[in-house]
C-alpha positions in Angstrom: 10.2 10.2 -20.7 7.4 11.3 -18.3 4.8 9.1 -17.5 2.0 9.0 -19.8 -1.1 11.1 -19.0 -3.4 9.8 -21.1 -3.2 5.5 -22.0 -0.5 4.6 -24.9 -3.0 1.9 -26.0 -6.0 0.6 -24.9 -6.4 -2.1 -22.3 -9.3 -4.4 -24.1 -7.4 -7.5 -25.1 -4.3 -5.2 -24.5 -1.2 -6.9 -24.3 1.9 -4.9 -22.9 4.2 -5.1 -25.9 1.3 -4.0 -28.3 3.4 -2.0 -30.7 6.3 -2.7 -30.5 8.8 -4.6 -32.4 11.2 -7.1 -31.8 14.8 -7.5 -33.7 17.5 -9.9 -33.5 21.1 -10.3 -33.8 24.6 -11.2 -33.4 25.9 -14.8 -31.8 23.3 -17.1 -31.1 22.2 -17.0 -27.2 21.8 -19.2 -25.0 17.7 -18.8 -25.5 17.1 -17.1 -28.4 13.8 -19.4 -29.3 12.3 -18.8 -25.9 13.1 -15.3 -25.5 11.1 -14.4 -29.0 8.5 -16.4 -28.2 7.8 -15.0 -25.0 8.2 -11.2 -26.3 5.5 -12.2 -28.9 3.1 -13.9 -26.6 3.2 -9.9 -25.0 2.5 -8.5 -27.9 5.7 -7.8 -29.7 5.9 -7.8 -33.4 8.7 -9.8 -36.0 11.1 -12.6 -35.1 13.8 -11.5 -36.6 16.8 -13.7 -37.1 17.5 -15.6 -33.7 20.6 -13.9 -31.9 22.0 -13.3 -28.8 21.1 -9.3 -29.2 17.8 -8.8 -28.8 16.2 -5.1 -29.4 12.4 -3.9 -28.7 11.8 -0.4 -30.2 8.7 1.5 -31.0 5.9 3.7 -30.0 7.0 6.0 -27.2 10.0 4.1 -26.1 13.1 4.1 -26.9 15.0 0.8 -27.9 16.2 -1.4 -25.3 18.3 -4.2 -25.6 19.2 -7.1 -24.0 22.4 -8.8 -24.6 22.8 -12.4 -23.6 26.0 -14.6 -23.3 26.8 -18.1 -21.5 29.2 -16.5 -19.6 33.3 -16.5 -18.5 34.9 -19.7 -19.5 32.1 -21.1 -21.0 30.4 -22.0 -24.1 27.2 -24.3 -23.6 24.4 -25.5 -21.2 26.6 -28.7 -19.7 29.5 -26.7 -18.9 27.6 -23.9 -17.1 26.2 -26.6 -15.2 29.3 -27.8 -14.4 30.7 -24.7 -13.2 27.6 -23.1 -11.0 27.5 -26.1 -9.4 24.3 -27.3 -11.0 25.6 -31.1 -11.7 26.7 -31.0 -7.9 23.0 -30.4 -6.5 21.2 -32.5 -9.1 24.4 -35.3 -8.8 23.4 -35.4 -4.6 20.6 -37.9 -5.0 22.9 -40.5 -7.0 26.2 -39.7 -5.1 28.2 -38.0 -8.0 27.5 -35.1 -10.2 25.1 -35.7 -12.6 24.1 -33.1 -15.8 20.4 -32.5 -15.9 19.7 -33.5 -19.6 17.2 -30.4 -20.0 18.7 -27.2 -20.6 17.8 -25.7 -17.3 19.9 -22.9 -17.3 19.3 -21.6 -20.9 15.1 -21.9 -19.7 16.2 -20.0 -16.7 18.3 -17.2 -19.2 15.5 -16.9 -21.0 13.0 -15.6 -18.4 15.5 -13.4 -16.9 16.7 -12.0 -20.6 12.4 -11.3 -20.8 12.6 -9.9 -17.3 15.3 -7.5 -18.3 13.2 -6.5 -21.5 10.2 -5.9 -19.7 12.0 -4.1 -16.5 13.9 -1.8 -18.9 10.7 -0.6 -20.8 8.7 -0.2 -17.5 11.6 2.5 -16.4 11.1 4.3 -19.4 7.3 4.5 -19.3 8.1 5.8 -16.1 10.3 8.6 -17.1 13.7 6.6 -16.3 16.9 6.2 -18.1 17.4 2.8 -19.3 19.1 1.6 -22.7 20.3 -2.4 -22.2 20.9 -4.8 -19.8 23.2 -7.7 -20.2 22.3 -11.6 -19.2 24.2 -14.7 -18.8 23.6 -18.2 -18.3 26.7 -18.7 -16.2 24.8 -16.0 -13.2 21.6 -17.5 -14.0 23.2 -21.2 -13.4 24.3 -19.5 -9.6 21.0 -18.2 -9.1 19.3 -21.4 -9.6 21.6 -22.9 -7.1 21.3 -20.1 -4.4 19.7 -21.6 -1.3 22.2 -24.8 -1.8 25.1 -22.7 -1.6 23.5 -20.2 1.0 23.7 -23.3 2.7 27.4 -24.3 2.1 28.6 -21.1 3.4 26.3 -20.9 6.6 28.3 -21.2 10.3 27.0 -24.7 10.8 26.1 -28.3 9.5 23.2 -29.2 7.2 20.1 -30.5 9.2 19.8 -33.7 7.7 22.7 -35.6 5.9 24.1 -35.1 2.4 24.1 -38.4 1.4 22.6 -40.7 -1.8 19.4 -42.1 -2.2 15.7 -40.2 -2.2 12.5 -41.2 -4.1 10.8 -42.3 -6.3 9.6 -46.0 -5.2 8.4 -48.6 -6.9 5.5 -50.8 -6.3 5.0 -54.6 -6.6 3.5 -54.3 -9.9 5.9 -51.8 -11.4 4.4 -48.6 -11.1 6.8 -46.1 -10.3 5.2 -43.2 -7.9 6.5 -39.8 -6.0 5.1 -39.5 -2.4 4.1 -36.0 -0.9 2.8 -34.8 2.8 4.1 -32.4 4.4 2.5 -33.9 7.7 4.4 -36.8 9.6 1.1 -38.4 11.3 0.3 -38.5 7.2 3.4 -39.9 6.5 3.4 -42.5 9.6 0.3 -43.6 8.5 1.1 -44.1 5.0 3.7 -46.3 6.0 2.1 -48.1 8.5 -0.7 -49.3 5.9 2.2 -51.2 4.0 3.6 -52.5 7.1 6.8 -51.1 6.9 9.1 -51.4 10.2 8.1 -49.0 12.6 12.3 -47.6 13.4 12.4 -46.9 9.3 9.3 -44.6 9.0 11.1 -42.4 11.9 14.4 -42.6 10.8 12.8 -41.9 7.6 10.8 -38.9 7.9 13.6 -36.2 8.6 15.4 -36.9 5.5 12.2 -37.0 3.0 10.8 -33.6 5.0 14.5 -31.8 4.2 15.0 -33.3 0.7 13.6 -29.8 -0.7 16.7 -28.6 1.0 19.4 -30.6 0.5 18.7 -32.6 -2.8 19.1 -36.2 -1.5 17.0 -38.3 0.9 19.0 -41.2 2.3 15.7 -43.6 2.9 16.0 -46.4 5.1 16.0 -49.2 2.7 13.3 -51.3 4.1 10.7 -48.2 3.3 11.7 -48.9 -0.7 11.2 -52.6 0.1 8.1 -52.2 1.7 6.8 -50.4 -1.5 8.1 -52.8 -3.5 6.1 -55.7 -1.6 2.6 -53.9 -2.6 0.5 -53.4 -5.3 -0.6 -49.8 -7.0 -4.1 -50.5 -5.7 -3.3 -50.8 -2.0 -0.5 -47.6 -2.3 -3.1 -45.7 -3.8 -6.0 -47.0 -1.1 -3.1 -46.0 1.8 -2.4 -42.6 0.3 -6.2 -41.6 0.2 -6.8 -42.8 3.6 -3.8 -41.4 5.3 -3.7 -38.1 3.9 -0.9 -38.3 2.1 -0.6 -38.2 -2.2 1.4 -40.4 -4.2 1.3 -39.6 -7.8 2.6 -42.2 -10.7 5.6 -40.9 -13.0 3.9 -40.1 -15.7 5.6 -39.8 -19.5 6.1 -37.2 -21.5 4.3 -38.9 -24.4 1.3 -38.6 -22.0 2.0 -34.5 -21.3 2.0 -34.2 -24.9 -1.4 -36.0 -25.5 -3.1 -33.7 -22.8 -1.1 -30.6 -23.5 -3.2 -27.3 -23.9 -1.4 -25.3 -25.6 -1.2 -22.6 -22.7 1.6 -20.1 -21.9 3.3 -19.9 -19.0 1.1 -17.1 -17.5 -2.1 -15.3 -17.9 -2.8 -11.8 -17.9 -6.1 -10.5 -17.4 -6.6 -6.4 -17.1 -9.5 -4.6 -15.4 -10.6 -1.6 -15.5 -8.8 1.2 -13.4 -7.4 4.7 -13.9 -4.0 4.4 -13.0 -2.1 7.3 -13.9 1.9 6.5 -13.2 4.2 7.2 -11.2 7.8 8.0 -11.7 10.9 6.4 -10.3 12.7 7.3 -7.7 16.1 6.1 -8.0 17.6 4.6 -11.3 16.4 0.9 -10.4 13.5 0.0 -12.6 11.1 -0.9 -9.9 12.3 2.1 -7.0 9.2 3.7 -5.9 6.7 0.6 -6.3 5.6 -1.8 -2.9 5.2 -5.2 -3.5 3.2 -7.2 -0.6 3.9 -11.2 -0.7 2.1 -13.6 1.3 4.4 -16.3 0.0 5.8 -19.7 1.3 8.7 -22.1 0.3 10.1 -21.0 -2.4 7.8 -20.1 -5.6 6.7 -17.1 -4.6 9.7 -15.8 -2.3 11.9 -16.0 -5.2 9.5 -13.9 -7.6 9.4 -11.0 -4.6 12.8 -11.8 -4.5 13.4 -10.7 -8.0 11.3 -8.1 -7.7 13.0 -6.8 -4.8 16.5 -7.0 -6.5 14.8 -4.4 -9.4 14.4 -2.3 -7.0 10.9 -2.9 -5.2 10.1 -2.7 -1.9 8.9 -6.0 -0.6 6.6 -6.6 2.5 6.7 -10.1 4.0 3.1 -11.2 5.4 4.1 -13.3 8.2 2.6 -15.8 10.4 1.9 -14.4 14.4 5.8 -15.2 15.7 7.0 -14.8 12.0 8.3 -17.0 9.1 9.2 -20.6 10.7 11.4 -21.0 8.4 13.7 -18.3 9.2 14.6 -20.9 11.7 15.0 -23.9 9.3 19.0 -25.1 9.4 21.7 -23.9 8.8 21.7 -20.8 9.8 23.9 -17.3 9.7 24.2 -15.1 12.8 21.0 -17.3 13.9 19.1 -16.8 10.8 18.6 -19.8 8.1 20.7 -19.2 5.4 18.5 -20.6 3.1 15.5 -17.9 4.1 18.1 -15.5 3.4 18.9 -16.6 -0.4 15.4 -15.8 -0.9 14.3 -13.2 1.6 17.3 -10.5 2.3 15.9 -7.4 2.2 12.4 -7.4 2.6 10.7 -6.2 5.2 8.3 -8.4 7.7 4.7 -7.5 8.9 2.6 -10.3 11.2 -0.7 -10.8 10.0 -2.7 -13.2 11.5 -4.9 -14.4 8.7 -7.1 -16.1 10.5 -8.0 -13.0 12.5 -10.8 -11.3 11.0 -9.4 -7.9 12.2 -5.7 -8.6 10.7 -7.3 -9.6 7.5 -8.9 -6.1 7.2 -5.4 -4.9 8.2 -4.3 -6.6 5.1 -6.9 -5.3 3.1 -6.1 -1.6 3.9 -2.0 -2.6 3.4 -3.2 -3.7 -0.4 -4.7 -0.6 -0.8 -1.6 1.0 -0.5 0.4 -1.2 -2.8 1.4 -2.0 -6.5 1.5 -5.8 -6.1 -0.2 -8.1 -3.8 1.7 -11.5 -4.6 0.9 -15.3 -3.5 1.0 -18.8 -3.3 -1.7 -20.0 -1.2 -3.2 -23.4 -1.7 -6.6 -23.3 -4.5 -9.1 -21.3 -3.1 -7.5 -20.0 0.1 -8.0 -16.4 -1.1 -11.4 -16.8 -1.8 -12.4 -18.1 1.5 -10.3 -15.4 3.4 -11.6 -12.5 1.4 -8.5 -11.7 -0.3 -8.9 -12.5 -3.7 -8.6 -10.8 -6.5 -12.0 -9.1 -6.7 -11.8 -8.2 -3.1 -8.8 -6.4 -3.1 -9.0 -5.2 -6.6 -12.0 -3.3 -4.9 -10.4 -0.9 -2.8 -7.4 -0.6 -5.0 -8.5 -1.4 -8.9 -5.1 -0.6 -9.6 -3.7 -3.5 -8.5 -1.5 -5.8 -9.3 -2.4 -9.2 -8.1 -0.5 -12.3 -8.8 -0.7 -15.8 -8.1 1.8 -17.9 -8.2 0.3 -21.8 -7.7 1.0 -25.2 -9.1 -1.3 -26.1 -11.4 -3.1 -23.1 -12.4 -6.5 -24.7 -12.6 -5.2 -26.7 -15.6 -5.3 -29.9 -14.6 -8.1 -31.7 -13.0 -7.8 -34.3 -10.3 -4.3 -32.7 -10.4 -2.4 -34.1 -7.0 -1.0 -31.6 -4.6 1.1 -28.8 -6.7 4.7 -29.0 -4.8 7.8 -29.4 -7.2 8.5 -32.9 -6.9 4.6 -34.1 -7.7 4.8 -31.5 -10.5 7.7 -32.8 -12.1 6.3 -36.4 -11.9 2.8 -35.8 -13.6 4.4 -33.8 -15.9 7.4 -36.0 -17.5 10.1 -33.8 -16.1 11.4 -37.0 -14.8 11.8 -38.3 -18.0 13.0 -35.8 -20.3 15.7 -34.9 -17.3 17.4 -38.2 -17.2 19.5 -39.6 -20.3 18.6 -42.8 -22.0 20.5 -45.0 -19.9 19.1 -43.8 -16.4 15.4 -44.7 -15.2 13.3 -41.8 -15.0 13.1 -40.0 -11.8 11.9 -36.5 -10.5 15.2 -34.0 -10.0 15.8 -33.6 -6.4 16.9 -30.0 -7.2 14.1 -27.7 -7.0 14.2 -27.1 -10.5 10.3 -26.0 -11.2 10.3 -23.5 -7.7 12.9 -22.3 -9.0 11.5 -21.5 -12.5 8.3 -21.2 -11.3 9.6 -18.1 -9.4 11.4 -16.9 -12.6 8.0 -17.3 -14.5 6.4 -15.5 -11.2 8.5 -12.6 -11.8 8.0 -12.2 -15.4 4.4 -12.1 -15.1 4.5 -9.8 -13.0 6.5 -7.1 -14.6 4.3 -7.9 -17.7 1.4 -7.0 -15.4 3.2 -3.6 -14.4 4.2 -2.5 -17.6 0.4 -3.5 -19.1 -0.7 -0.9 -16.0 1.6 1.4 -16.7 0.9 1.7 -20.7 -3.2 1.1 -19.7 -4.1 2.4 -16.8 -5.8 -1.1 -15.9 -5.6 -3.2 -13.2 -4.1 -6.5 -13.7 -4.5 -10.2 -12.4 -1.5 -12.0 -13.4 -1.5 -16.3 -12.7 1.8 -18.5 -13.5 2.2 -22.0 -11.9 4.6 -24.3 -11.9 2.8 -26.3 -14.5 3.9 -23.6 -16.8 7.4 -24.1 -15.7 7.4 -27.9 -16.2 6.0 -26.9 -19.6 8.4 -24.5 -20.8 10.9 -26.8 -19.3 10.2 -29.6 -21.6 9.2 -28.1 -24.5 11.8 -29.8 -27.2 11.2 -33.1 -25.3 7.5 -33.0 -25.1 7.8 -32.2 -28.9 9.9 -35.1 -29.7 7.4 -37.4 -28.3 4.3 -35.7 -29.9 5.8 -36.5 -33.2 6.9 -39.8 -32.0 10.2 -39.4 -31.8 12.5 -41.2 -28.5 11.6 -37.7 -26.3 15.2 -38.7 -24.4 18.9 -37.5 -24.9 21.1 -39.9 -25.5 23.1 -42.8 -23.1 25.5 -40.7 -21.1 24.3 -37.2 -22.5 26.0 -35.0 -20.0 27.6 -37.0 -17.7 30.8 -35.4 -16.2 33.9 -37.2 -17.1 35.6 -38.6 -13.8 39.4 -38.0 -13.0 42.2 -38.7 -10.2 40.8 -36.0 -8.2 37.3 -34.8 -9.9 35.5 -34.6 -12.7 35.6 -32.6 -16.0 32.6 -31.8 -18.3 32.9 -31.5 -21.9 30.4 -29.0 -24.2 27.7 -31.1 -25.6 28.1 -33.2 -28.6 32.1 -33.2 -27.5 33.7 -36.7 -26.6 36.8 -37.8 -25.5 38.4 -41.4 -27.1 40.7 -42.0 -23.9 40.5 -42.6 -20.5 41.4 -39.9 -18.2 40.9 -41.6 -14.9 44.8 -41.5 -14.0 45.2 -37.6 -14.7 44.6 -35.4 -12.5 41.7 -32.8 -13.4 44.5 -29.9 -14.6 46.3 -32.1 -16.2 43.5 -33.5 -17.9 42.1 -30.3 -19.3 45.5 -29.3 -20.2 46.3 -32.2 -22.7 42.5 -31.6 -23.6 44.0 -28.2 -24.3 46.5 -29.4 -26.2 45.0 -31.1 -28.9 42.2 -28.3 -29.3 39.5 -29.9 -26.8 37.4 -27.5 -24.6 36.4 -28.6 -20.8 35.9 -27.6 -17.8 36.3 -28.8 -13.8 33.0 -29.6 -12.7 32.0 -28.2 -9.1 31.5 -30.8 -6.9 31.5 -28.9 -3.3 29.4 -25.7 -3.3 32.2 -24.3 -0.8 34.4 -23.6 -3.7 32.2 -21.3 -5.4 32.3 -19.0 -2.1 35.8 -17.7 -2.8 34.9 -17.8 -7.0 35.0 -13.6 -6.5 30.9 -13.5 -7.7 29.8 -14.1 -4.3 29.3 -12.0 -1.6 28.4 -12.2 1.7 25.4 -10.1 3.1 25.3 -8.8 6.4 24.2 -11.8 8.4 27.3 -12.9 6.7 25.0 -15.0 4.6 26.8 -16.1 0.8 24.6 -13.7 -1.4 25.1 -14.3 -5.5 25.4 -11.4 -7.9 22.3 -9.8 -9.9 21.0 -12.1 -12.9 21.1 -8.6 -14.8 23.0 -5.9 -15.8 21.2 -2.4 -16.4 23.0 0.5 -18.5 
């Protein structure tokens, strides 16, 4: 169909799924819960029976549906972790593969199932052909896991070493804490004030500064024991004064007892008198310019996305560019890991600090569909390139803002992954019973934050495109931790022990590996003496399902899903599947 010339509903308190109706069916999904609530958060109407077939029809579109699956081989969240290598990465910190005890990649299915849904309708609206798209947890498991094995397959060695050990510490009188800087005179100074030995708080630094990276932090020991040897008081008095932040692991029975009810994103349309454009190729996004201004990971990964629908994506780059195209190990010079999350996208060098480049910038958002960014609270403002300023020249705009805490949270510490998941009970509800809680060392809320980022944006497109309005669109990683822990965080509001059981998803060790069972499965023997074929077959045998769990990322390169891009990079497939 042709672009609308006159608004299919009105943008006052519009939401972009206004009219339409949601229907469900077939096997259950890995999601389903999620997915429906999202879709009626946007507006959609019914619930319809939770299945793994999910249809939105009505008004002047044409039903679309999304079909989701676990994947090849598979049949539940702990053996799609197994096999994507998701037990590997989070397993790094404590030396052996180790399943997260939320369902990560279901949360991450999910999203991506909503971001189909919401891509698919967009290319309608804009006079495309688009019927269904197909979603599994088994490609979202890979995707999660992307920059890791970007990394196994680069030309040389990781940076820092792949070995146990990482945060969090403990103090004298028990309180368990997460440390972030991102500055090493910070860090040195942190350490200094509890007098730890001056050899550990070097040898120490490039380990915690690449733990983002690699998953694991092997600490010199005496940095734990100097944390152990002082009090809460004296950390927190050495964290203020140095600059650094070091923020207590909260639980999640505290989360619940603060939590606001919000969802994961906010969308807030403005007047404008946008009047659509049509596509120009068959990918949902072809014809549209995105513009990030991100760093890390968050918002790469959401222009990422966005780029893989078909957008075209402009990187806003330091003077010299990106420093962390640089950033070990790299392929045909490049980091490998910058590549998981930036292939594709074209590079402009804006000096934002330049009053000159920022009315460059300006002019460049003018131009574009979607001005995306991560920025630390109130950078925009101060630089002029907040919403209301570029909204001003291009009310049109889509402007979204992907930060940590999403102005949720007061006193909140600084919003990077690891602080996030510690104020927020991730630690807790990601650990079994029988292991202390502890922040994942995987990236696990950049990575959904992203996924969040890229859902809330195509929400904002498709409210523009049914409107007219101009959008702003916020999601934080707050929202991710959140959405993560929802059946957790629910256990505990009612009470309830918020944490899976001893041993929930812990991979079965062989002769030679490990083998994960589906949830709720057990074994009554020891398999320690069989090999890992011969222990799935007799598993087979006596009508037992399992799976080898990947412990090197290396083996996944030569799996037949992944690719290699032309920096010779390891590039996984698409999360979706348009037809």
């Amino acid at each position: 169909m042709a672009p609308p010339a006159t608004p299919a509903i009105a943008h006052q308190s519009a939401r972009p799924l206004d009219g339409l109706r949601l229907e469900a069916s077939g096997p259950p999904g890995p999601a389903d819960g999620l997915v429906a609530e999202h879709l009626r958060l946007l507006g959609a109407e019914g619930a319809g029976p939770h299945g793994g077939r999910i249809r939105l029809l009505g008004r002047e579109f044409s039903e679309f549906t999304a079909h989701t699956t676990w994947g090849e081989g598979v049949v539940d969240e702990a053996t799609v972790q197994a096999v994507t290598g998701v037990m590997a990465v989070h397993g790094r910190r404590d030396g052996a593969p180790r399943g997260l005890a939320v369902d990560y990649t279901a949360t991450a299915t999910g999203v991506l199932t909503v971001q189909a849904l919401l891509a698919g309708l967009l290319t309608q609206a804009r006079g495309g052909q688009a019927t269904s798209a197909k979603v599994s947890a088994e490609r979202a498991g890979l995707l999660a896991v992307s920059q890791y094995l970007a990394a196994a397959g680069a030309e040389e060695s990781e940076a820092a070493e792949l070995a146990p050990g990482g945060p969090p510490f403990t103090s004298a009188d028990g309180v368990v804490f997460e440390l972030e800087t991102l500055d090493p005179g910070a860090w040195a100074a942190f350490w200094r004030a509890l007098d730890a030995p001056g050899d550990s708080v070097r040898h120490g630094w490039r380990p915690f500064q690449f733990r983002y990276a690699t998953a694991c932090a092997a600490f010199p020991q005496p940095l734990h024991d100097a944390a152990r040897a002082a009090g809460w008081e004296l950390i927190r008095e050495a964290a203020r004064a140095s600059g650094a932040e070091a923020c207590p692991l909260r639980s999640l029975a505290e989360r619940a007892a603060e939590y606001d009810g919000a969802p994961p994103w906010r969308l807030t349309p403005h007047e404008a008198s946008y009047a659509g454009t049509a596509p120009q190729a068959d990918a949902p996004l072809a014809g549209l310019t995105v513009l990030e201004a991100g760093r890390r990971i968050q918002a790469p990964l959401t222009a990422h996305l966005l780029g893989l629908l078909g957008a075209e994506v402009v990187r806003i780059e330091p003077p010299g560019g990106d420093p962390l195209r640089g950033m070990p190990p790299a392929c045909s010079g490049i980091s490998a890991r910058w590549l998981a999350l930036n292939r594709g996208k074209k590079a402009v060098e804006v000096d934002i600090k330049s009053p000159a480049d920022r009315t460059r910038l300006r002019a460049m958002a003018a131009e574009a569909d979607v001005f995306l960014h991560n920025w630390a609270p109130g950078k925009a403002a101060v630089l002029g390139l907040d919403h209301e300023h570029l909204s001003a020249a291009n009310p049109a705009l889509v402007y979204a803002y992907t930060s940590g805490w999403a102005d949720r949270l007061p006193g909140a510490p600084m919003g990077t992954d690891f602080m996030v998941q510690a104020r927020t009970g991730v630690g807790e509800a990601a650990r079994p019973a029988d292991e202390p809680p502890a922040p994942s060392l995987m990236t696990l809320l950049d990575v959904l934050g992203g996924l969040i980022g890229a859902e809330a944006v195509l929400a904002g497109l498709l409210l523009r495109q049914r409107t007219g309005a101009g959008v702003r669109v916020d999601s934080s990683l707050l929202g991710a931790a959140d959405m993560l822990t929802t059946p957790a965080r629910s256990r505990a509001a009612q009470g309830l022990d918020p944490r899976r059981p001893a041993g929930f998803r812990r991979p079965v060790p062989t002769a030679d590996g490990w083998i994960a069972l589906p949830d709720h499965s057990a074994i009554a023997y020891d398999v320690r003496d069989l090999s890992t074929t011969q222990a799935l077959e007799r598993l087979s045998g006596r009508g037992l399902s399992a799976v080898p769990v990947v412990t090197d990322l290396a083996e996944l390169l030569t799996s037949g899903s992944i690719s290699r891009d032309v920096h010779g990079a390891p590039a996984v497939p698409d999360p979706w599947r348009f037809a």
